[in-house]
C-alpha positions in Angstrom: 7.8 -2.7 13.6 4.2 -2.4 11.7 3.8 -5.1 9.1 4.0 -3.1 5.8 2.2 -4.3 2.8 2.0 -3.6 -1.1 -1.0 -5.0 -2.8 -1.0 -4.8 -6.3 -0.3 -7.1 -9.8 2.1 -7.1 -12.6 0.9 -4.6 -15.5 -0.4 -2.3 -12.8 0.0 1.1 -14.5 0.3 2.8 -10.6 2.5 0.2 -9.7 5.8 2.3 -9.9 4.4 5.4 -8.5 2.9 3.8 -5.3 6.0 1.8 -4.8 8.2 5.2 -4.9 5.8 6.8 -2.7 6.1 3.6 -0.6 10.0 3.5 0.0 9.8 7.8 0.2 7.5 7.4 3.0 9.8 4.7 4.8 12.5 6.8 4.5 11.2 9.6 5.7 10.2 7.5 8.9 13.6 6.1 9.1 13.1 3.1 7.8 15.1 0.9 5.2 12.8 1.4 2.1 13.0 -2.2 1.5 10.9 -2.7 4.7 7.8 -3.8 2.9 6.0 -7.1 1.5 4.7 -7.0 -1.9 1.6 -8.8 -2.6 0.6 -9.7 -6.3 -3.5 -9.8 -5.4 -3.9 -12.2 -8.5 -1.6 -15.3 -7.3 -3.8 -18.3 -6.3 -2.2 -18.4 -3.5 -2.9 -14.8 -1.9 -5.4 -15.0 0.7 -8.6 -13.7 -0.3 -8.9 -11.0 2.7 -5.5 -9.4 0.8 -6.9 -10.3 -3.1 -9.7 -8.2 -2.8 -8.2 -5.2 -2.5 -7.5 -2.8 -5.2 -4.6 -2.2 -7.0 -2.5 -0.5 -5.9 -3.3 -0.8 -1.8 -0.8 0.1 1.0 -1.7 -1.4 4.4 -0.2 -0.8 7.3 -0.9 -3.5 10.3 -4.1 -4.8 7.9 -5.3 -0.9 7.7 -5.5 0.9 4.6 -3.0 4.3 4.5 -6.0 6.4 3.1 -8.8 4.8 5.6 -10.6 2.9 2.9 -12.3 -0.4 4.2 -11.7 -2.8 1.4 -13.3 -3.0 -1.9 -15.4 -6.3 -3.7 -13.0 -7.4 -6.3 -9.9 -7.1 -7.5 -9.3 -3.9 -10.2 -7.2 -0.7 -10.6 -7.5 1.8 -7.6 -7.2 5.4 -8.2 -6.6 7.8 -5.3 -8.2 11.0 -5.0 -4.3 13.0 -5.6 -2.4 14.5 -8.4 -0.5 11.1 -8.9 -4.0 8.9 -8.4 -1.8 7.3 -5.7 -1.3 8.2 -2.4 1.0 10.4 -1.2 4.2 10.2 0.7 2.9 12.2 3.8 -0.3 10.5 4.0 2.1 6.8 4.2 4.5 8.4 6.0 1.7 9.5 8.6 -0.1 6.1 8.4 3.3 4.3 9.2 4.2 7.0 12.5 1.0 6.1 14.0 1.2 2.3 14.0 5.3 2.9 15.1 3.9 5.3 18.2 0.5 2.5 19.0 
């Protein structure tokens, strides 16, 4: 099972979205749409490898689902798709390749 994560912080505006894209994309992979960490990138206590990120970020296994390497500083993240998140195939797609590595 690839270690799922959802970086983002409260008041995200793209919160929702990514996290229904998120738990689509699970589903669709056959997965229980619960299978996922959320990370709030401004706790103190997030690691500053994960804090730096974007919000929001899915990562799959440590890799970004739209093959970003990570950004300087923490801020909102806007995706280059109708929504400004990503979509469900392109999750759903990074999630079957870390199932089939």
């Amino acid at each position: 099972m690839p270690r799922i994560q959802f970086l983002s912080f409260d008041g995200c505006p793209l919160t929702g979205v990514a996290q229904d894209v998120l738990e689509r994309a699970l589903c669709s992979c056959g997965l229980n749409k619960d299978q996922y960490e959320f990370v709030d990138i401004l706790d103190p206590s997030t690691p500053e490898t994960l804090a730096n990120w974007g919000s929001p970020t899915i990562l799959i296994d440590g890799h970004d689902v739209s093959g970003h390497a990570q950004a300087d500083g923490v801020g909102c993240r806007v995706y280059d798709t109708a929504d400004q998140v990503p979509t469900v195939e392109m999750v759903a797609t990074a999630i079957k390749k870390r199932l089939t590595s």
